[in-house]
C-alpha positions as CSV (number, residue, x, y, z in Angstrom):
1,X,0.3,1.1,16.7
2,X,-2.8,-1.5,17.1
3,X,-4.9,0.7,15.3
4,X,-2.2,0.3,12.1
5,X,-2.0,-3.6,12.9
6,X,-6.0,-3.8,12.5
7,X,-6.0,-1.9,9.2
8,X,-3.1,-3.7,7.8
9,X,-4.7,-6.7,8.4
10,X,-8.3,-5.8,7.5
11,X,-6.7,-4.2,4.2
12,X,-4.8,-7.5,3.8
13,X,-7.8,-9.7,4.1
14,X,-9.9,-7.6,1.2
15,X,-7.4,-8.0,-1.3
16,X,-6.2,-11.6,-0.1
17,X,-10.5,-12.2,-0.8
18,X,-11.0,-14.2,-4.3
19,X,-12.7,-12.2,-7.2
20,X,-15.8,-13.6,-8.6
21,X,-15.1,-16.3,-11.5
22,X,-14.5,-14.7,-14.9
23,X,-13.7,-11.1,-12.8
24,X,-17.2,-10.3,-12.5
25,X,-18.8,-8.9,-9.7
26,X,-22.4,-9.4,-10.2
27,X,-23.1,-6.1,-11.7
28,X,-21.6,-3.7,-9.3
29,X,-18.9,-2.8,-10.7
30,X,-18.6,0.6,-10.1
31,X,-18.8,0.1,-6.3
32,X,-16.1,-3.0,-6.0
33,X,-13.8,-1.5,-8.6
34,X,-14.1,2.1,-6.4
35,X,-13.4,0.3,-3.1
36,X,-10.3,-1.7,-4.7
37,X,-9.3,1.7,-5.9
38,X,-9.3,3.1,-2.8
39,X,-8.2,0.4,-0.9
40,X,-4.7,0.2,-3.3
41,X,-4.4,3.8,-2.9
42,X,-4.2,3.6,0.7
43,X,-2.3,0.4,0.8
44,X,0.5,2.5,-1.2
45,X,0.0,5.4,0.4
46,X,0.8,3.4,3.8
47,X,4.0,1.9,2.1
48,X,5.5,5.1,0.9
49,X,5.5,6.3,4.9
50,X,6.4,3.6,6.4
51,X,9.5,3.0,3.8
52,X,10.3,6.7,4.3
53,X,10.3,6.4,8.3
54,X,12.2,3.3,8.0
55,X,14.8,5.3,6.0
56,X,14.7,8.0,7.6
57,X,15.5,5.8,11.1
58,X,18.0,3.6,9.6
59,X,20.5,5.4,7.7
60,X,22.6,2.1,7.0
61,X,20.2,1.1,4.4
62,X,20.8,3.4,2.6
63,X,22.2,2.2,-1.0
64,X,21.3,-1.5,0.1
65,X,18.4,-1.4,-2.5
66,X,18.2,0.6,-5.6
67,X,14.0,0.7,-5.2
68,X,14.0,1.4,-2.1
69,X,16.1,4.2,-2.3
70,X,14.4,5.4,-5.6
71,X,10.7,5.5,-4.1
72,X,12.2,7.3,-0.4
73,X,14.4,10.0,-2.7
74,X,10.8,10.4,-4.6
75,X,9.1,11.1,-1.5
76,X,11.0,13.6,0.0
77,X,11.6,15.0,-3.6
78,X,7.7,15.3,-3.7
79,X,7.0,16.7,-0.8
């Protein structure tokens, strides 16, 4: 469970870190826009599990919020 706790939080400090004025980042933007990328992807990716367990564990939430039950129906439909 640490090991989740320091991602979240090193996740959370990258995209809590200000972009350069005007959205530039000094010519790299290849790199920076590929690392955001990636860094969104996992951030999602993280959500959609940990919304599915949640679910999964608590079935009293069930029909307490339409998105949530829309995104954990599309996971398991997915899968």
């Amino acid at each position: 469970m640490d090991d989740r706790d320091d991602r979240d939080q090193r996740d959370q400090r990258d995209m809590d870190r200000p972009s350069p004025p005007g959205g530039h980042h000094g010519g790299r933007h290849g790199g920076d826009l590929d690392r955001v990328g990636d860094q969104r992807t996992r951030l999602r990716l993280r959500h959609a599990e940990r919304l599915t367990s949640l679910m999964a564990e608590r079935g009293d939430l069930r029909g307490v919020h339409a998105l949530a039950d829309y995104f954990d129906d599309a996971v398991r439909w997915s899968a």
